[in-house]
C-alpha positions in Angstrom: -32.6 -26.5 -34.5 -33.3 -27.8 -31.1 -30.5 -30.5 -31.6 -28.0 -27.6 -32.2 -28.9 -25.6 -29.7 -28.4 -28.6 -27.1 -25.4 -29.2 -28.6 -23.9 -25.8 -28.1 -25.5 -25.4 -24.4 -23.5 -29.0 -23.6 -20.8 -27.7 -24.9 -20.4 -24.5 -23.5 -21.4 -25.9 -20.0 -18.1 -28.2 -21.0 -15.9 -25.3 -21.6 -17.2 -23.2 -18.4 -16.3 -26.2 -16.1 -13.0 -26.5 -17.9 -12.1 -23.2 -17.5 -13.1 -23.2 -13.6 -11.1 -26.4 -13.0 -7.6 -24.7 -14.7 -8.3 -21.5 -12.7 -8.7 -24.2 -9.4 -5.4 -25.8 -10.2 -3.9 -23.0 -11.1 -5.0 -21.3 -7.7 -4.3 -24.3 -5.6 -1.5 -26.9 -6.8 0.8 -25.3 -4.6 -1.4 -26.1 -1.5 -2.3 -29.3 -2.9 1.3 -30.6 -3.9 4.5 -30.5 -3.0 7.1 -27.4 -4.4 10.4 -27.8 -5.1 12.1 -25.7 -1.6 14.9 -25.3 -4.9 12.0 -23.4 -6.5 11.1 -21.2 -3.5 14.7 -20.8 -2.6 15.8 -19.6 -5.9 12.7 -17.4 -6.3 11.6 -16.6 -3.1 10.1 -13.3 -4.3 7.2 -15.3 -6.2 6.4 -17.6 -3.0 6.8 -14.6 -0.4 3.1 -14.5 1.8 1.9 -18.0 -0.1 0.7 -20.7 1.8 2.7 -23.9 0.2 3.6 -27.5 0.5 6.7 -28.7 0.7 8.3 -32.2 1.8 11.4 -33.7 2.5 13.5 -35.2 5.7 14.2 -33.4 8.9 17.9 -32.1 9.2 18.4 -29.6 12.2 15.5 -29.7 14.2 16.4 -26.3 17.1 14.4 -24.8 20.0 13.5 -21.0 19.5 12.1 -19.4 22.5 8.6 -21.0 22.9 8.9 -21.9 19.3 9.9 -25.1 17.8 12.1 -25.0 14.1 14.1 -27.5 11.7 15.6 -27.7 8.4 13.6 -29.6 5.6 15.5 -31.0 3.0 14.9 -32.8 -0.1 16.5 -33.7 -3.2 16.8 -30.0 -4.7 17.8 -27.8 -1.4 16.6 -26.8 2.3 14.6 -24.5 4.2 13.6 -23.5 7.9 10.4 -24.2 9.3 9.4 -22.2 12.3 6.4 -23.8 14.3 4.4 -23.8 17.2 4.2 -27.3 17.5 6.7 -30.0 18.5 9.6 -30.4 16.4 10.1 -33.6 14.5 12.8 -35.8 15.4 16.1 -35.5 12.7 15.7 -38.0 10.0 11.9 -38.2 10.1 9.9 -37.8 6.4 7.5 -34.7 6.8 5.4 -32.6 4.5 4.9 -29.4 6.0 2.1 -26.4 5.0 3.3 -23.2 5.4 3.6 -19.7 4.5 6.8 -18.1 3.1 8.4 -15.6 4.7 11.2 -13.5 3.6 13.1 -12.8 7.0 15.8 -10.2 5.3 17.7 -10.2 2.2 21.2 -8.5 2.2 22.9 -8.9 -1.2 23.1 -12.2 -2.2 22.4 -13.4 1.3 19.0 -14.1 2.0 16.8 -15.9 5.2 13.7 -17.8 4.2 11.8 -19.3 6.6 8.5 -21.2 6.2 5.8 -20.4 9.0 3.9 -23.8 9.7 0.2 -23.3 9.5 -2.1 -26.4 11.2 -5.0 -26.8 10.0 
């Protein structure tokens, strides 16, 4: 009886860490890894306000007031990134964490930028 007992506290132990891991990656994998800017660009609803990760090269890097911005592209599309920080030189690699933001979306025109956050 004991044996069983064991058997079932291991295992449910087993299933709550399981659980707590999926809701973890589930939470975090677009912090953690790099998103498609194809899949934020095409659905830029879902990504609005969420901090994500993205990487690519540096295409158009522009002075905005006292702010810094530049395109990122990689192999599925391109988006702004607006930062307080220096702008990397064109051609660089970067991965960049940011939040979304939808600037204004007229028809099927639409201005997404992502906001650089440092940590």
């Amino acid at each position: 009886m004991a044996r069983t007992f064991r058997s079932f506290a291991w295992g449910l132990v087993a299933g709550v860490v399981l659980v707590a891991g999926l809701a973890l990656y589930v939470r975090y994998r677009n912090v953690l890894w790099p998103v498609a800017i194809k899949g934020i660009t095409d659905n830029p609803r879902a990504y609005d306000g969420k901090i994500v990760l993205i990487q690519g090269r540096v295409e158009q890097p522009i002075a905005i007031g006292s702010y810094g911005g530049y395109t990122v592209q990689d192999d599925t599309g391109s988006i702004l990134v607006i930062t307080k920080a220096g702008t990397p030189e064109r051609g660089s690699a970067v991965r960049v964490r940011g939040m979304v933001k939808q600037a204004f979306a007229i028809g099927n025109a639409k201005l997404l930028v992502l906001v650089e956050k440092r940590s």
